[in-house]
C-alpha positions as CSV (number, residue, x, y, z in Angstrom):
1,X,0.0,0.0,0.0
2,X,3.3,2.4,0.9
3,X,3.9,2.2,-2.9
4,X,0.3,3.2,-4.0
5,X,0.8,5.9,-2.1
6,X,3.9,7.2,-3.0
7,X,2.8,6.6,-6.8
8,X,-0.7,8.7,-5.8
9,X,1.4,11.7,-4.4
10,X,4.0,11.9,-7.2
11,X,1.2,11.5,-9.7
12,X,-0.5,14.6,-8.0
13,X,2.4,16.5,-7.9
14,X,2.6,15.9,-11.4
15,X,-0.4,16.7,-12.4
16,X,-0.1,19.9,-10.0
17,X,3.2,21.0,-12.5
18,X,0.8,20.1,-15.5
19,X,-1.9,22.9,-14.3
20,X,0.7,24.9,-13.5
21,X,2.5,25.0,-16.7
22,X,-0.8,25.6,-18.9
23,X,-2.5,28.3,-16.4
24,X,-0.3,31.1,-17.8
25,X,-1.1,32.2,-21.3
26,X,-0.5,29.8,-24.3
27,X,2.0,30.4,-27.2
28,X,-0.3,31.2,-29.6
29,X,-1.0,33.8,-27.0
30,X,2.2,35.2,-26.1
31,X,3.5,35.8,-29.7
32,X,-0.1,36.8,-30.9
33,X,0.8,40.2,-32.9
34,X,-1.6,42.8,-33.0
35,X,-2.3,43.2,-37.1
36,X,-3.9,46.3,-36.8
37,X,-0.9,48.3,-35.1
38,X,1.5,48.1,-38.0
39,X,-1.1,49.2,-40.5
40,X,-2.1,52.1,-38.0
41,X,1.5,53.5,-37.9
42,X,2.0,53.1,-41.5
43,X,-0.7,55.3,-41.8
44,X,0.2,57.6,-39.4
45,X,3.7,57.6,-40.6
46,X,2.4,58.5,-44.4
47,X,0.7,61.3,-42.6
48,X,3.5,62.8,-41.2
49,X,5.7,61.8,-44.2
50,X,3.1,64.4,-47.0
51,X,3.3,67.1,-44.0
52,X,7.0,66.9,-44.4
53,X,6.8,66.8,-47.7
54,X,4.8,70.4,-47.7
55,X,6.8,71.6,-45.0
56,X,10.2,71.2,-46.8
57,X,8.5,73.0,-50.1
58,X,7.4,76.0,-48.2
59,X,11.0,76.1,-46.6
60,X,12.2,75.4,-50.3
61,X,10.1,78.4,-51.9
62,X,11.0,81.1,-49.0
63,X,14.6,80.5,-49.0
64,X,14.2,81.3,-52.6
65,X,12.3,84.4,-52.3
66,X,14.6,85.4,-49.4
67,X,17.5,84.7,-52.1
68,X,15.8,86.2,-54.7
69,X,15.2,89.4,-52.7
70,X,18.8,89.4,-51.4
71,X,19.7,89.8,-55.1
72,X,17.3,92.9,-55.8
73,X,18.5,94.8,-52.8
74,X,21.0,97.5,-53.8
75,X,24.1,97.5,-52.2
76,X,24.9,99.6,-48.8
């Protein structure tokens, strides 16, 4: 009967590291990628990207003017 016994406990500690082990969150879970987040920030970043884009052609167009009027100025 000692042996049953010992082969009940070590069965239940077994099955206690079983539960234990599948409790936390499965691997599908942990490396589940969120699908919307990269096409969010690509959005976000072609956003930023076109108000760059206008930002560098206004600084483009009054550095010219600015050079242009530099030009036309008489001399002092």
């Amino acid at each position: 009967m000692s042996s049953s016994n010992g082969h009940d406990s070590s069965m239940q500690a077994l099955l206690a590291a079983l539960e234990a082990a599948t409790s936390g969150p499965s691997p599908a879970d942990r490396f589940n990628i969120d699908r919307e987040g990269p096409a969010k920030r690509a959005v976000k970043l072609k956003a930023l990207q076109q108000r760059f884009q206008k930002l560098n052609e206004y600084c483009d167009e009054a550095a010219a003017e600015i050079r242009a009027s530099l030009e036309r100025a008489p001399p002092r």
